[in-house]
Backbone bond lengths (Angstrom), bond angles and torsions (degrees), N, CA, C in turn:
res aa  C-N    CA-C-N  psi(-1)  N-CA   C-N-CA  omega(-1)  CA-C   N-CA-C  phi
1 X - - - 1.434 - - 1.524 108.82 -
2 X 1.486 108.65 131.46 1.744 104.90 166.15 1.363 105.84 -119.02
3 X 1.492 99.51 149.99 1.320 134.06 167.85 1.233 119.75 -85.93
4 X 1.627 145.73 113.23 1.145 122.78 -176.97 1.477 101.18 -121.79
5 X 1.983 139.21 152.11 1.167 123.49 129.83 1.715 124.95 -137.79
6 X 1.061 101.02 165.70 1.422 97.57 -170.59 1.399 113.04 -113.60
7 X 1.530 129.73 128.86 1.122 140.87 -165.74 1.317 106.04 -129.71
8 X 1.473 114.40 161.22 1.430 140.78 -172.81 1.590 99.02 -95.85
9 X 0.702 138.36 110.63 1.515 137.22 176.00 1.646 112.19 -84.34
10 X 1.264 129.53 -2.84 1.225 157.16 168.04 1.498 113.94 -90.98
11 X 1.483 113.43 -39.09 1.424 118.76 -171.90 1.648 103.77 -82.45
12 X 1.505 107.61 -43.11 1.827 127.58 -173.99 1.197 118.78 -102.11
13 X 1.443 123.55 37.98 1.223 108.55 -160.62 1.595 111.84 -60.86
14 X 1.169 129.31 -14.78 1.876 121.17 169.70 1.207 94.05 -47.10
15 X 1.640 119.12 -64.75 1.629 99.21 -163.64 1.128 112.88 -79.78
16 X 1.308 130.01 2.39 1.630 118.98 -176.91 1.990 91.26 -69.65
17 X 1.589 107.08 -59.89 1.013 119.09 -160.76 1.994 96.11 -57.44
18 X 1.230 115.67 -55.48 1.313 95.19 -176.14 1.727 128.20 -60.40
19 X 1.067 123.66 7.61 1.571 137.31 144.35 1.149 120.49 -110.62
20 X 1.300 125.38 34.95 1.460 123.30 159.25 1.518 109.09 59.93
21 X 1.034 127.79 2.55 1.250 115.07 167.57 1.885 145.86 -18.52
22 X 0.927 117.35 110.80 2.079 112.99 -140.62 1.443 80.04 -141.02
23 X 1.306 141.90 9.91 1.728 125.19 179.10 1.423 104.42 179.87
24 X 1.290 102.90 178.69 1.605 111.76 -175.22 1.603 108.04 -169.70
25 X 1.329 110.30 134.72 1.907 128.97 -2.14 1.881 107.15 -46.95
26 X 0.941 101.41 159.71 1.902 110.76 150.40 1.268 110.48 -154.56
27 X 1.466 111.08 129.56 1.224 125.62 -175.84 1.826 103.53 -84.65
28 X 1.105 104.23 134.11 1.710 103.39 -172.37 2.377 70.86 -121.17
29 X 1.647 94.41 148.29 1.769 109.43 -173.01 1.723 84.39 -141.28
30 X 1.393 103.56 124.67 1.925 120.48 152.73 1.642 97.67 48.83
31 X 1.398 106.76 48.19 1.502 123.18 159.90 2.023 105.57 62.16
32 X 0.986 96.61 52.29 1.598 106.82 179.54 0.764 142.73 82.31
33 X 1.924 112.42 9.36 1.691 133.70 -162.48 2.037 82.89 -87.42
34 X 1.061 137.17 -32.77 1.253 136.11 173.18 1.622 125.69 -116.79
35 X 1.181 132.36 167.63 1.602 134.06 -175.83 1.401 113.19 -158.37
36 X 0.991 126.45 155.03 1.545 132.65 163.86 1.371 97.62 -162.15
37 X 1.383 114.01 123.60 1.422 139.29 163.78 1.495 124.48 -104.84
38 X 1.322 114.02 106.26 1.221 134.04 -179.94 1.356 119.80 127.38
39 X 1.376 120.15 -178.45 1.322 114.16 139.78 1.211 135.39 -81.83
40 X 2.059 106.30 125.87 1.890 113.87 -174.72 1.379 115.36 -126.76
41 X 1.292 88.52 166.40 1.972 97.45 170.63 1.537 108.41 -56.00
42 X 1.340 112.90 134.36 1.170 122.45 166.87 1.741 117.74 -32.65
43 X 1.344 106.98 -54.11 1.363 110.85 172.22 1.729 112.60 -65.10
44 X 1.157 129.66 -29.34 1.442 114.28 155.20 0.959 121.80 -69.87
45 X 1.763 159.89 -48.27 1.134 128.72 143.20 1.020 129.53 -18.12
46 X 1.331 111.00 -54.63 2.092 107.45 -174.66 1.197 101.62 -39.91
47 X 1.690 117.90 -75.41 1.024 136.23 -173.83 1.499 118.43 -27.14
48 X 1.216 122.64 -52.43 1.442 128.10 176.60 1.764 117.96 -76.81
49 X 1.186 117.37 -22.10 1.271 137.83 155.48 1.815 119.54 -49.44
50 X 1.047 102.69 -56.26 1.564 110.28 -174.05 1.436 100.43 -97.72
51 X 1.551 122.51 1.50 1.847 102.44 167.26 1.447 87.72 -117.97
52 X 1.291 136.94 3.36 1.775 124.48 149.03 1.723 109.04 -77.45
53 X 0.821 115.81 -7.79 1.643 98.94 178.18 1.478 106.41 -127.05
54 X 1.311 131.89 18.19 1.405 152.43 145.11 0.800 121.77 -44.21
């Protein structure tokens, strides 16, 4: 099952700042155990997806 949400990192900056946030989009995965910043290939997300919940 996924959970997804989408935030303003401009609107929140506490939570931007409490995930380090440095670009946009950034995918924050299982509360910061994973990241991807920017826009990627589908297969790079995956990739970072299945070694955050590893």
């Amino acid at each position: 099952m996924i959970r997804a949400e989408g935030v303003e990192a401009t609107e929140f900056p506490e939570l931007a700042n409490q995930f380090n946030v440095r670009g946009v989009p950034q995918t924050v995965i299982n509360a910061g155990m994973g990241t991807v910043v920017g826009a990627v290939p589908e297969k790079n997300l995956l990739a970072e997806i299945k070694r955050a919940v590893n």
